[in-house]
N, C-alpha and C positions, 0 to 999 in steps of 0.2 A: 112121934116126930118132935125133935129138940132145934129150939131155936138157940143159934147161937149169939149172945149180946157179946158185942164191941168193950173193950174196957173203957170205963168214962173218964176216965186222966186221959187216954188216947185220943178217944173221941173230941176232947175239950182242946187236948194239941193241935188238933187236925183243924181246930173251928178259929183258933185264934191269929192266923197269921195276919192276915187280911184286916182284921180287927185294930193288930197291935199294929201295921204299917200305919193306917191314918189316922190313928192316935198319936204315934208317936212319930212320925216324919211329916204325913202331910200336914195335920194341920199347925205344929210348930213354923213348917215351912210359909201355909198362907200366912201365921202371923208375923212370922219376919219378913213377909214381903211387904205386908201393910206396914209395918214401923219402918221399914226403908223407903215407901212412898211417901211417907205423910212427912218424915226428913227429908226428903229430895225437895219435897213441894216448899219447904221453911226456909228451906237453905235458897231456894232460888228463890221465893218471893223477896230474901232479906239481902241479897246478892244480886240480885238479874242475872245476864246471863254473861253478864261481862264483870265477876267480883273483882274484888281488890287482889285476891290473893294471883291473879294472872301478872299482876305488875311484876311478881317475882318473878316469874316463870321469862316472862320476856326479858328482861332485866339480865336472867344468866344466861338465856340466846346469845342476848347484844354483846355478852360479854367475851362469848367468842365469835362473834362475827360472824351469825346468825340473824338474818331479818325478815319480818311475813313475806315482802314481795319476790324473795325470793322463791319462796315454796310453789308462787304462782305463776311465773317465769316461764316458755317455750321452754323444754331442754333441746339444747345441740349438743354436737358432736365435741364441739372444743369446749364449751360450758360441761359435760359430762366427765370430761378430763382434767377441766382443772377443779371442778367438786370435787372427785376421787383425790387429787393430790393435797387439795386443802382441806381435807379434814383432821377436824380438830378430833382430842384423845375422848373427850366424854360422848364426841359422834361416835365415834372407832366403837366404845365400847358398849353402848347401848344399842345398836345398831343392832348386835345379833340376839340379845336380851326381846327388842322387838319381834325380830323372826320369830323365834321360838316360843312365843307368848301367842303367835298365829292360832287362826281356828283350826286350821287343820291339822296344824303341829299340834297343837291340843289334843284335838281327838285323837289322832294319831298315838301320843304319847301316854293316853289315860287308857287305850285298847295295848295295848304293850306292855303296861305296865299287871295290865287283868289277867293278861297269859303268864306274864311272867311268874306272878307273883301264885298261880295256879300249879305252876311245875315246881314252884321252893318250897310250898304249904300242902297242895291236896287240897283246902281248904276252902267251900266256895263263899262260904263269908267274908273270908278275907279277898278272895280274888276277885270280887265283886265291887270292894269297897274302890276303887278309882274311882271306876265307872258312875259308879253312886254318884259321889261327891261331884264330880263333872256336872249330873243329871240333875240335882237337888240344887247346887248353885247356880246352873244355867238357866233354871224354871224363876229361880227368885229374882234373877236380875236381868231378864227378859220382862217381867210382868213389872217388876214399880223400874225400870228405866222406860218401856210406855208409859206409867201411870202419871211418872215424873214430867219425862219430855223435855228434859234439859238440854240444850245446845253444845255442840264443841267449844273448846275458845277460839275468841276471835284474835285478829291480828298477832299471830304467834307463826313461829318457823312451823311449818310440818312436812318433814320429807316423805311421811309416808299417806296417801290417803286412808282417812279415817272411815268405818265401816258405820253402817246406814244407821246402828241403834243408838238411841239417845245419850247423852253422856253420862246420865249420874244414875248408878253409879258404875266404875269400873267395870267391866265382865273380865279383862283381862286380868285385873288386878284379882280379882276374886276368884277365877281359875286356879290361876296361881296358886295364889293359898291355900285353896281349897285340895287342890291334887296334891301339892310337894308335902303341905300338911299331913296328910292320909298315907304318903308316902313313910312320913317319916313314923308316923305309930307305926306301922306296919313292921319298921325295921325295931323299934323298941320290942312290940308287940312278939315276933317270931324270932329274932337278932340280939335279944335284949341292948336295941343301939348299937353304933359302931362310930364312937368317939364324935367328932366331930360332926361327920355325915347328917347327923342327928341337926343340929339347929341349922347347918346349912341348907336341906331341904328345907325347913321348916320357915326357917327365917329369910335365909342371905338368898336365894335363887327367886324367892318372891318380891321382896326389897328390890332387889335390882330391877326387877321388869316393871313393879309399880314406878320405878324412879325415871325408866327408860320412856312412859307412858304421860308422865309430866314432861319432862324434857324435848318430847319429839311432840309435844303440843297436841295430841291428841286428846287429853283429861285437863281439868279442871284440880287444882291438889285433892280438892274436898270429894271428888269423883274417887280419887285413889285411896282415900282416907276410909271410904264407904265399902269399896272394893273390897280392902285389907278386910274390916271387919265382915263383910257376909264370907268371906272366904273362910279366917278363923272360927266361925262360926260353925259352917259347912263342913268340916274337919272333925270338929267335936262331937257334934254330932251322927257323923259315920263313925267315930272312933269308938262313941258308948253302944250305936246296935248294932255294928258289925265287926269290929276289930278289937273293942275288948273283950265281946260277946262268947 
C-alpha cells in the first residue's frame, strides 16, 4: 500500500491565502484606521467642531445666495418652485455629483462594475477588485469616523440631509477615490489606459463629488481632505494585491 504525498510548493499554496490576506490587507488596514483616528481626534481637539476653515465654505454659499436658515425652512409648494428656478450654476452642477456619490449608487455602481469588468477579463482578481476597495474603505472609515465623532458643520446651507455617521472623515469622499481609482488601474491594467479616461476616473469624477460635499455643507474641508487620502490609499492598495497581481 503507497501513500500518496501532496507536493509541498502546493501544499504551501494552499496554506498561504488566509495568511497573506491579514498580513497584507487587514492589518495595514487596522493601522490606517488608527492614524486616521488619532488625526481626526487632533484636528478636532485644535478646531472644535466649528473650525476656521467653515468661514470659507459659508462665505461661497453667501456668495450665491445661499443661507443656513434656509436649509431649515418648511418647504412649500411655491418656495419649491422658486428654488428650482433660482438655482445658481455650482447648485446645478454639484447636485447630481451628490446623487451619485449616494450609498446606494455606490454600491450599486461598485456591484456593476464586478460584473462588468468579469465579462472584459475572465479574471477574478480583477473582478473583485471594486468590490474590495468599496469593503476595505468602508471598514476604515466606519471605524475612526466612530473613533473620531466629529460633528457636521454648523450654520451652513445644506439642501440635502446628512447621513447619521460622523463627519471626519469623508466616506463619500473616500468611495470616490477609492472605486474610480481601482477603476482606472483596471483600465491601465487590461486597456493599457484610454487617453484621458485614465486621470478622469482617477482624478476629476472624485474632485468633483469631494467639492460637491464641501459646498452642499455636508463635510468639514479637512473631512474631504482625509477622504481623498483614505481613498488614494484604498486604490493602491487593491491595485498591488489584485490588479497588478
Amino acid at each position: 500500500m503507497t501513500t500518496r504525498l501532496r507536493h509541498p510548493t502546493r501544499a504551501r499554496r494552499a496554506a498561504t491565502p488566509v495568511p497573506a490576506l491579514v498580513g497584507r490587507v487587514v492589518v495595514p488596514a487596522l493601522g490606517v484606521t488608527a492614524a486616521f483616528a488619532a488625526a481626526g481626534r487632533v484636528i478636532r481637539r485644535i478646531g472644535g467642531d466649528e473650525p476656521r476653515e467653515d468661514r470659507a465654505v459659508r462665505a461661497l454659499q453667501e456668495r450665491f445666495g445661499h443661507h443656513p436658515e434656509v436649509a431649515g425652512a418648511a418647504p412649500t409648494a411655491e418656495s419649491d418652485v422658486t428654488a428650482a428656478a433660482a438655482r445658481e450654476p455650482i447648485d446645478r452642477v454639484t447636485a447630481p455629483f451628490s446623487w451619485y456619490s449616494g450609498v446606494p449608487q455606490t454600491i450599486a455602481n461598485g456591484a456593476i462594475w464586478c460584473g462588468v469588468t468579469w465579462l472584459l477579463t475572465r479574471r477574478a482578481r480583477s473582478a473583485i477588485a471594486p468590490g474590495v476597495a468599496l469593503a476595505v474603505e468602508t471598514a476604515c472609515f466606519v471605524s475612526s469616523a466612530a473613533l473620531v465623532g466629529r460633528l457636521r458643520p454648523h450654520r451652513v446651507w445644506r439642501p440635502e440631509t446628512p447621513h447619521g455617521t460622523a463627519s471626519f472623515p469623508s466616506g463619500h469622499t473616500a468611495a470616490a477615490f477609492a472605486l474610480h481609482g481601482t477603476l482606472a488601474d483596471l483600465l491601465d491594467r487590461h486597456r493599457g489606459g484610454v487617453g484621458i479616461l485614465g486621470p478622469v476616473l482617477r482624478y476629476g469624477i472624485p474632485s468633483a463629488i469631494a467639492f460637491s460635499r464641501i459646498y452642499r455643507g455636508q463635510h468639514h474641508i479637512s473631512d474631504v481632505v482625509a477622504g481623498a487620502l483614505l481613498g488614494r490609499w484604498t486604490a493602491a492598495l487593491v491595485r498591488r494585491e489584485l490588479v497588478a497581481s
